[in-house]
C-alpha positions in Angstrom: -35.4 -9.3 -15.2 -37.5 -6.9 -17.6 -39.6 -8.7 -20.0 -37.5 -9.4 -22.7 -36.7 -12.7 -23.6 -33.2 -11.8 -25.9 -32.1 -10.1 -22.6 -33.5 -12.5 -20.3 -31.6 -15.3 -21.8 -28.6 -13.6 -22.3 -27.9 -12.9 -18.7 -29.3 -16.3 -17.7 -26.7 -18.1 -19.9 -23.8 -15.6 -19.1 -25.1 -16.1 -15.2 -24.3 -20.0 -15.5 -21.0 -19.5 -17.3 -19.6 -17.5 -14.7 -20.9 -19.8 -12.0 -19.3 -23.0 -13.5 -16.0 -21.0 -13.6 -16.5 -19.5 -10.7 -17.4 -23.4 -8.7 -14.1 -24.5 -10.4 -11.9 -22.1 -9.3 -13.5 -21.8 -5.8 -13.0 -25.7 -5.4 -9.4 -25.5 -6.2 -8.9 -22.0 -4.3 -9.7 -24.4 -0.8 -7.5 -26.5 -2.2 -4.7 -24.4 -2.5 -4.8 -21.9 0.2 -5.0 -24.8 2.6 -1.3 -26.0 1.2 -0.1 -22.4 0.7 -0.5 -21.6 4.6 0.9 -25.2 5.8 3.9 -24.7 3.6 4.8 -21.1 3.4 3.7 -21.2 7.1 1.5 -18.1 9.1 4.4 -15.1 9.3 5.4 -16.0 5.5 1.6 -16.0 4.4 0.7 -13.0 6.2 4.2 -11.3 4.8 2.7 -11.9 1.0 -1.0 -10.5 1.7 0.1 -7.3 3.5 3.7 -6.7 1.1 1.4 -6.9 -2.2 -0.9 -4.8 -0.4 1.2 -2.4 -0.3 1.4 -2.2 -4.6 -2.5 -2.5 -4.3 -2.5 0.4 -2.9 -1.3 2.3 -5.5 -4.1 1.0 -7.8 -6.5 3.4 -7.3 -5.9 5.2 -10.3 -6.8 2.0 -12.5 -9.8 0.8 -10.2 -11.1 4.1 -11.4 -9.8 3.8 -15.3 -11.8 0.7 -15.3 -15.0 1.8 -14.3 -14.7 5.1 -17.2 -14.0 2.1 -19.3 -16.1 -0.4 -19.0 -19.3 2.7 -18.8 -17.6 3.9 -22.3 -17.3 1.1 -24.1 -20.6 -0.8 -23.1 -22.4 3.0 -23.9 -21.3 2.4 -27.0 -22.1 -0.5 -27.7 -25.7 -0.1 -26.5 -25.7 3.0 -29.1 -24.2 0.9 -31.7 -22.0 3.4 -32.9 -18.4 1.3 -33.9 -16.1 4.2 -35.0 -16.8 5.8 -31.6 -16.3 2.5 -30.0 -12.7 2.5 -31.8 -11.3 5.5 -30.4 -12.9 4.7 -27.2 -10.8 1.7 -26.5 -7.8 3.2 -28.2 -7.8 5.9 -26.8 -8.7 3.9 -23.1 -5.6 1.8 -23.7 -3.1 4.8 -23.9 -4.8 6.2 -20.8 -4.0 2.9 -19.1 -0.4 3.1 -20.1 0.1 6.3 -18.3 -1.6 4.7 -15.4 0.8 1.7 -15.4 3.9 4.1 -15.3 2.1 5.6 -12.8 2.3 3.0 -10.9 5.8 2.0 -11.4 6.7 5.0 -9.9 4.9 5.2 -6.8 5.5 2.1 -5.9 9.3 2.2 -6.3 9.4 5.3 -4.5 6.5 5.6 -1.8 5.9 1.9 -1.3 9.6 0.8 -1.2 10.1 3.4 1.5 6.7 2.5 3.4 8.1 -1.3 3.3 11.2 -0.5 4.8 10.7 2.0 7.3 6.7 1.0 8.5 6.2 -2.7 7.5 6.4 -4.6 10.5 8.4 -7.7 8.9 11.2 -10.1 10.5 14.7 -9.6 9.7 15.5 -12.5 8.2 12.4 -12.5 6.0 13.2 -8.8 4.3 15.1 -10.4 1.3 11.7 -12.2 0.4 9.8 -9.5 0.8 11.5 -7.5 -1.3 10.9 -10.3 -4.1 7.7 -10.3 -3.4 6.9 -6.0 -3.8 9.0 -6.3 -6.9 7.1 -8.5 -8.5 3.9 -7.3 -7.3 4.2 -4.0 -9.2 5.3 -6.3 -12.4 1.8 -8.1 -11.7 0.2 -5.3 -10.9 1.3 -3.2 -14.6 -0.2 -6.3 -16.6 -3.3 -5.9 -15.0 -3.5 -2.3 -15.4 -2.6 -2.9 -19.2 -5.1 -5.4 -19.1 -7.9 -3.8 -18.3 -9.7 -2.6 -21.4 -9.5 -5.9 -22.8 -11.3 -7.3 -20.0 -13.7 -4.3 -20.3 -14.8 -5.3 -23.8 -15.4 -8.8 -22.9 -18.0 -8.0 -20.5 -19.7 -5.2 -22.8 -20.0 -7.8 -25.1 -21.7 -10.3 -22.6 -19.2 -13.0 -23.9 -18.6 -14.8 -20.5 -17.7 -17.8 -22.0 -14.0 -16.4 -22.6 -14.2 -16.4 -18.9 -14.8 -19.4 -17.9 -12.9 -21.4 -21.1 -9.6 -19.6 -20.2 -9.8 -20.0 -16.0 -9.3 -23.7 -17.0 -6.2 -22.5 -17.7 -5.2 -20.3 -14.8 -6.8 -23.1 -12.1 -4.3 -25.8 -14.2 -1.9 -23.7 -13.7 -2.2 -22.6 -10.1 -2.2 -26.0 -8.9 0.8 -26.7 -11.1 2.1 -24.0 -8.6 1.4 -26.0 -5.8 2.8 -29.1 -6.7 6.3 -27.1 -7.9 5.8 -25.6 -3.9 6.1 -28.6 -2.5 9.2 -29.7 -3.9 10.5 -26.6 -4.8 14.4 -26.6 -3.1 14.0 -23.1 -3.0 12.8 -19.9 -0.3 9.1 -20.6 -0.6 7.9 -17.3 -0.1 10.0 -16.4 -3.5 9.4 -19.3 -5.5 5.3 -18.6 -4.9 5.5 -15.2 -5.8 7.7 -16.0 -8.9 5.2 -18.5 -10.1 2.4 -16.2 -9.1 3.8 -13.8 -11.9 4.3 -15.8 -14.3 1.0 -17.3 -14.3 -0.2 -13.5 -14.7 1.4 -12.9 -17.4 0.0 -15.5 -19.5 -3.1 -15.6 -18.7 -3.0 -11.7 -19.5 -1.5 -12.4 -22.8 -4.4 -15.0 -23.4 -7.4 -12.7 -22.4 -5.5 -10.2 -25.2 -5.3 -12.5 -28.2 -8.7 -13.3 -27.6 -10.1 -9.7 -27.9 -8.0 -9.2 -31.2 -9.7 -11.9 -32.8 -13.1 -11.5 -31.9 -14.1 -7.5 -31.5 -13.0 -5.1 -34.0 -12.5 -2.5 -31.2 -9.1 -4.0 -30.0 -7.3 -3.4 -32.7 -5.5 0.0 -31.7 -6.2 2.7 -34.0 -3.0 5.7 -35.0 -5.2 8.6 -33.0 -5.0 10.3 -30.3 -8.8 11.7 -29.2 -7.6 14.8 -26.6 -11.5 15.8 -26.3 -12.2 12.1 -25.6 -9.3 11.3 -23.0 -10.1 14.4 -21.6 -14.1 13.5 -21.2 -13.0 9.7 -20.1 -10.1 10.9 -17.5 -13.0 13.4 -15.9 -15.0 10.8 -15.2 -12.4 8.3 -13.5 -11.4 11.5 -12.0 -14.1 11.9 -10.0 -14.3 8.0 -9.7 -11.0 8.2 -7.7 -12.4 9.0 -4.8 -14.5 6.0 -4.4 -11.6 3.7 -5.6 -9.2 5.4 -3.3 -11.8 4.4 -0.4 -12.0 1.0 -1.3 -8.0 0.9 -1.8 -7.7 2.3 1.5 -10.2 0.7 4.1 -9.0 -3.0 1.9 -5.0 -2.1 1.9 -5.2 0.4 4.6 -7.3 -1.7 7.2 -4.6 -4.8 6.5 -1.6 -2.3 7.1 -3.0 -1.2 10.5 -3.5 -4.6 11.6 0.2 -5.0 10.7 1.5 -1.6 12.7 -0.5 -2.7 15.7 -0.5 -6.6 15.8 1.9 -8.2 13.4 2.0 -10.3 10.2 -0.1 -13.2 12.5 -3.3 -11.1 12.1 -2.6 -10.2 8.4 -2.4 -14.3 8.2 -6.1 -14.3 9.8 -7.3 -11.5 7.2 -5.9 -13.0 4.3 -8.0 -16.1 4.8 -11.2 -14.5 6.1 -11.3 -12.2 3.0 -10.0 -15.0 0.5 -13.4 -16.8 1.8 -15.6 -13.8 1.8 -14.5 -13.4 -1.6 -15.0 -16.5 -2.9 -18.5 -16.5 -1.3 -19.1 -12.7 -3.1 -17.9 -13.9 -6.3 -21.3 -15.7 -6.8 -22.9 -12.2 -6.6 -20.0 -10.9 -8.5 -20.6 -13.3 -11.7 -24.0 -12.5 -11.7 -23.7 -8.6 -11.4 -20.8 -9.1 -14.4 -23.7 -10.6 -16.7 -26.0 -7.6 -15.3 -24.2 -4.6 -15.4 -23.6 -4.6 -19.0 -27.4 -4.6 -19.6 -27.9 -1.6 -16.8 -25.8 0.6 -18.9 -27.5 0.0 -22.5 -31.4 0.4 -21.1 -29.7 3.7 -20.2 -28.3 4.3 -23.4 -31.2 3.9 -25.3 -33.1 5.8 -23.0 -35.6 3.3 -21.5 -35.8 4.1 -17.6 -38.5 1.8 -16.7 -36.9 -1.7 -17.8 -33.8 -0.6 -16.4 -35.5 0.2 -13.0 -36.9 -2.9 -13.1 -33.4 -4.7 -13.7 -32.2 -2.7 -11.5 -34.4 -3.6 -8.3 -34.2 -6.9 -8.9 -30.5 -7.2 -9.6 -30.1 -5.4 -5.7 -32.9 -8.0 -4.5 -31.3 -11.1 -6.1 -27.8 -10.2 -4.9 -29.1 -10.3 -1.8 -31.0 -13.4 -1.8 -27.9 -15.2 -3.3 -25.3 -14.0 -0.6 -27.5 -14.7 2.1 -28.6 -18.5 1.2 -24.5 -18.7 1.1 -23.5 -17.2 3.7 -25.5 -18.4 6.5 -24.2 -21.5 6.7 -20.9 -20.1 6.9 -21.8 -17.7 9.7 -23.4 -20.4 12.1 -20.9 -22.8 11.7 -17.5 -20.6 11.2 -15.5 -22.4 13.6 -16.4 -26.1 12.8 -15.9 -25.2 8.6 -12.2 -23.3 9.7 -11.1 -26.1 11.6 -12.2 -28.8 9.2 -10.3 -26.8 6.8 -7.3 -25.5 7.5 -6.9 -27.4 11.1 -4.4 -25.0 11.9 -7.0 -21.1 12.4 -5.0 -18.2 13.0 -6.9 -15.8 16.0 -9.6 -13.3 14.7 -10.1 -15.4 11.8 -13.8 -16.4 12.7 -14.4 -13.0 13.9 -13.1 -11.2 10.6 -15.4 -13.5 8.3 -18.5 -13.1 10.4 -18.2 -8.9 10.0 -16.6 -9.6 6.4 -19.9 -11.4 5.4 -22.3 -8.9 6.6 -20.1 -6.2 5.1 -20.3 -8.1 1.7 -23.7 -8.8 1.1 -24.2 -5.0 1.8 -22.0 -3.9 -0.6 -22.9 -6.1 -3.6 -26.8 -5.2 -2.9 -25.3 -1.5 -3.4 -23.7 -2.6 -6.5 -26.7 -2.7 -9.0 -26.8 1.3 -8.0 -23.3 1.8 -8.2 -23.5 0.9 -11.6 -26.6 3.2 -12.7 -25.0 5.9 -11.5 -22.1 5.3 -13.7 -24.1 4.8 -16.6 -25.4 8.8 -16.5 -22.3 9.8 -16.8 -22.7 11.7 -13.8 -20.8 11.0 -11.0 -19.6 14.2 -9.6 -21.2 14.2 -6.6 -21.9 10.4 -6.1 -18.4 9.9 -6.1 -17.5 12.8 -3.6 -19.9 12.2 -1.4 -19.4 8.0 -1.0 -15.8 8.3 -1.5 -15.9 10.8 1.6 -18.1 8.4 3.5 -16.0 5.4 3.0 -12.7 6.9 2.9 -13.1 7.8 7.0 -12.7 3.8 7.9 -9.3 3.8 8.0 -9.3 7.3 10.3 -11.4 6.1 12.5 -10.3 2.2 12.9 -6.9 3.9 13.8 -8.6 6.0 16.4 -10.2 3.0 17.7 -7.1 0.6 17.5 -5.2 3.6 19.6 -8.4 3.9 22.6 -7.5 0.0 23.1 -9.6 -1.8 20.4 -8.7 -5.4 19.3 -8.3 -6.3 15.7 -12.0 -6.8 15.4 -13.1 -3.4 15.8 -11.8 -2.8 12.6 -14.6 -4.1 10.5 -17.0 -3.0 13.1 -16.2 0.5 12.1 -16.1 -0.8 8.4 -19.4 -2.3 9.1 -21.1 0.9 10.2 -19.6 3.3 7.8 -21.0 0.6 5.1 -24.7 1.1 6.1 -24.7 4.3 6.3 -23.2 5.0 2.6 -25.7 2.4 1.6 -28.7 4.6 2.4 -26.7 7.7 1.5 -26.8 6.0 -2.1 -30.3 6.1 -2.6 -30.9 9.5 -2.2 -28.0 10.5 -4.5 -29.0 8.2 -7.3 -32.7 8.9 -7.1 -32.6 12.1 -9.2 -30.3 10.6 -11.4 -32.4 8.2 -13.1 -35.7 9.6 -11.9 -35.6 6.3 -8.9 -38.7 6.1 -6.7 -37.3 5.9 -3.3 -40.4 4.6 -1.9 -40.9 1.8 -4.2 -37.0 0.6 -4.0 -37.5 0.4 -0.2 -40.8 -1.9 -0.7 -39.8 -3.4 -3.2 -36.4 -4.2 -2.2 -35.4 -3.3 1.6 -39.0 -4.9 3.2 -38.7 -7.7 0.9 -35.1 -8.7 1.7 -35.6 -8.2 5.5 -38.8 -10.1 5.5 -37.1 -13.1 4.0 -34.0 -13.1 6.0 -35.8 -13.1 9.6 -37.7 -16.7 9.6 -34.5 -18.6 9.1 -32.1 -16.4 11.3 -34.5 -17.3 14.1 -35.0 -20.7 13.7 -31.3 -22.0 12.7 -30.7 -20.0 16.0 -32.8 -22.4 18.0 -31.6 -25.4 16.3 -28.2 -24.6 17.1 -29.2 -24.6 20.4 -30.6 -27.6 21.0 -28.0 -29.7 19.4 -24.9 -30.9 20.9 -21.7 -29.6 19.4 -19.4 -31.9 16.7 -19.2 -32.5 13.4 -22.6 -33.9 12.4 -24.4 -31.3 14.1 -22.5 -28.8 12.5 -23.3 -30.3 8.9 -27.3 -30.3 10.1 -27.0 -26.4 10.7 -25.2 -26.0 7.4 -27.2 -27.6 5.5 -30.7 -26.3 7.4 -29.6 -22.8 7.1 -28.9 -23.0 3.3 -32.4 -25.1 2.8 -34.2 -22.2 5.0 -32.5 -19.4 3.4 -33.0 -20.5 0.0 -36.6 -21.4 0.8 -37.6 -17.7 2.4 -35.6 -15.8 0.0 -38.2 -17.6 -3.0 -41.5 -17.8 -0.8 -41.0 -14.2 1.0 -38.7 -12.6 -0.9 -40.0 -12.7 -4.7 -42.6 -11.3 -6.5 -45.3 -14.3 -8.0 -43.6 -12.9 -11.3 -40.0 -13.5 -10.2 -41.0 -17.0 -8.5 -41.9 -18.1 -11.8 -39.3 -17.0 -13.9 -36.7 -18.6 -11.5 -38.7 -21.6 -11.6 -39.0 -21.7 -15.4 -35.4 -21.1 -15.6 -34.7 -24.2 -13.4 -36.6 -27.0 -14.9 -35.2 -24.8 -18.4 -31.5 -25.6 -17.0 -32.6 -29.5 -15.7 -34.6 -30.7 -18.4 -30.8 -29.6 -20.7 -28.6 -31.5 -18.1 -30.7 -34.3 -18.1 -30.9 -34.3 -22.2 -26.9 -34.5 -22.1 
């Protein structure tokens, strides 16, 4: 990271609280989903995903709200300038209440029609899908409402509110399980009841929190037209890129359903709730990053934040890669020993779900510089266009003949290319050297991702199939990965940092 220790620690420490939260939740996330699918069984499960899909849909709006606030408020703060940072989040909050009614009204409208005239759902099972919508849009408000309280927690880098109250929610969700189980009640319904309320409460929690810790959060009597105006411009133009991620994420899943049923929803939902439980380790490090992105650009100093910013896109890939290799050898053996019962295409969707991934959350360092100019006019066009033609073209593909999987072949494609169409955007944005992000960064990541491709791919092939030589390529490929990522990926600077930080973070658990 750049060379300052205050910095340098803070992301470190942040870092490991999101990863302890992150570990928890995962761990009982395998747990659950396994249950879920056996008891709601594969047309139910794949009812759920693609039904609150259809509310997600309609969440554009917000995904773009949060991005103008979390770059407001963390600009802010990295100018230190409180009363502004006041009427910022006030004035945030009653944006997001427009937003929420927003979506109340599309999605009683629009996606109440879409669900009964398009949604390819059995008969039988419309009464619980109809619970289900409902209270996804109920869900789907607190969120909205939500949102720039969450946004001043990570602007103020306080990631242990993070991981203290997903104690609660993981307590909570396998309370959910057990009450499935013997629930004498529609399954479907009683999940997406409990779902709900386990929403709302964490919601409420992440709110009391704020109000008594950051002086912000408590709403000011003002109403800042200049401000709203300035804040809704920018999500404006963030809109496009949010309603290309809404739609090749909601919009891919509801083509699946048109053209193959709720079965291959069933085998989506579980290859995307791995993929993202594998990108949430890049995602918790990028949540202790971004905020420091954003103030470097505040206060105007280019060169630390190009250095954070290289490594943050370098890292991300290292740490994606070392997970997901395992994962991508051995997809069949780890399905089956999980869930025993795989629905078709599931391997196939998390093999082109995990290239996708890492891809994206390498782009994410730049995503985030971008949005800390201010100025994302024609970043936003331009990348919104790009992604928002998956969904066009999978459907052109799915009507020539092509089988579920060419889906995120298309996805994977239109990925790379907006990936390289980023750089060039961003580069006279914040003055970025091209030549030294692609040496620094590209060269670097590719050279350390060869070596242990080739060789798990050899080992693989001399040993027999089963278990235990499934659990030798797992465990080889992480080893391998991890190993090249250090040796040929990292600078001699970045080697020792990480190793610093690791006998740091030993020598404290073994003083405990």
């Amino acid at each position: 990271m750049p060379d300052n220790s205050a910095n340098n620690k803070r992301i470190a420490k942040n870092t490991l609280l999101l990863y302890v939260r992150m570990l928890f939740i995962m761990a009982v996330q395998l747990f659950t989903s396994r249950v879920v699918l056996n008891t709601l069984g594969v047309v139910d499960y794949g009812i759920y995903n693609v039904v609150g899909g259809i509310v997600t849909m309609f969440a554009f709006l917000n995904g773009a709200m949060v991005a103008s606030t979390q770059r407001y408020i963390t600009f802010e703060l990295g100018r230190g300038n409180l009363e502004q940072l006041k009427k910022v989040f006030t004035t945030s909050v009653q944006i997001h209440g427009i937003i929420s009614l927003v979506v109340i009204l599309l999605g009683e409208t629009i996606g109440l029609w879409f669900l009964y005239n398009k949604m390819v759902i059995p008969p039988e099972r419309m009464y619980a899908a109809l619970w289900v919508f409902h209270l996804s849009i109920l869900t789907m408000v607190v969120q909205v409402m939500s949102v720039p309280y969450n946004s001043a927690i990570i602007a103020h880098e306080k990631m242990g509110a993070f991981a203290m109250i997903s104690v609660v929610e993981v307590v909570l969700k396998l309370v959910i399980v057990y009450l499935l189980l013997i629930g004498n009640f529609d399954k479907l319904v009683l999940y997406a009841i409990m779902i709900t309320c386990v929403q709302l409460l964490v919601r409420y929690i992440y709110t009391r929190y704020c109000n008594r810790h950051f002086q912000e959060t408590k709403l000011m009597r003002v109403f800042e037209k200049p401000l709203m105006a300035e804040m809704g411009k920018f999500a404006g133009w963030n809109i496009w890129g949010n309603l290309a991620g809404t739609l090749f994420g909601t919009g891919v899943n509801l083509l699946l359903n048109v053209f193959f049923g709720p079965a291959v929803n069933a085998a989506r939902a579980i290859a995307v709730q791995v993929e993202t439980a594998i990108a949430n380790f890049s995602t918790n490090f990028l949540m202790a990053v971004n905020p420091q992105i954003t103030k470097l650009y505040a206060q105007e100093n280019l060169r630390d934040m190009h250095t954070l910013l290289f490594r943050a896109s370098k890292f991300t890939f290292f740490l994606l890669f070392t997970l997901s290799l395992p994962v991508m050898m051995e997809t069949d053996t780890i399905l089956q020993v999980w869930l025993k019962n795989v629905p078709d295409y599931t391997v196939q969707f998390l093999r082109l779900l995990l290239c996708i991934v890492t891809i994206d959350a390498m782009a994410r360092p730049l995503m985030t510089a971008a949005a800390a100019t201010g100025r994302v006019k024609v970043y936003q066009s331009v990348i919104g266009g790009i992604l928002l033609s998956i969904v066009p073209i999978a459907y052109i593909v799915l009507r020539l003949g092509g089988d579920p999987t060419s889906v995120y072949v298309v996805h994977l494609v239109i990925c790379m290319i907006a990936f390289i169409t980023r750089l060039f955007i961003i580069k006279p944005l914040i003055k970025l050297s091209l030549r030294s992000f692609i040496s620094e960064v590209a060269v670097r990541c590719l050279s350390a991702c060869m070596p242990p491709l080739l060789i798990i791919y050899f080992i693989q092939r001399m040993l027999p199939t089963g278990l235990f030589s499934a659990i030798v390529v797992c465990m080889s490929s992480f080893i391998l990965a991890a190993l090249s990522s250090y040796l040929l990926g990292m600078e001699p600077r970045e080697r020792t940092y990480v190793r610093n930080k690791a006998v740091s973070i030993l020598s404290k658990i073994k003083s405990h």
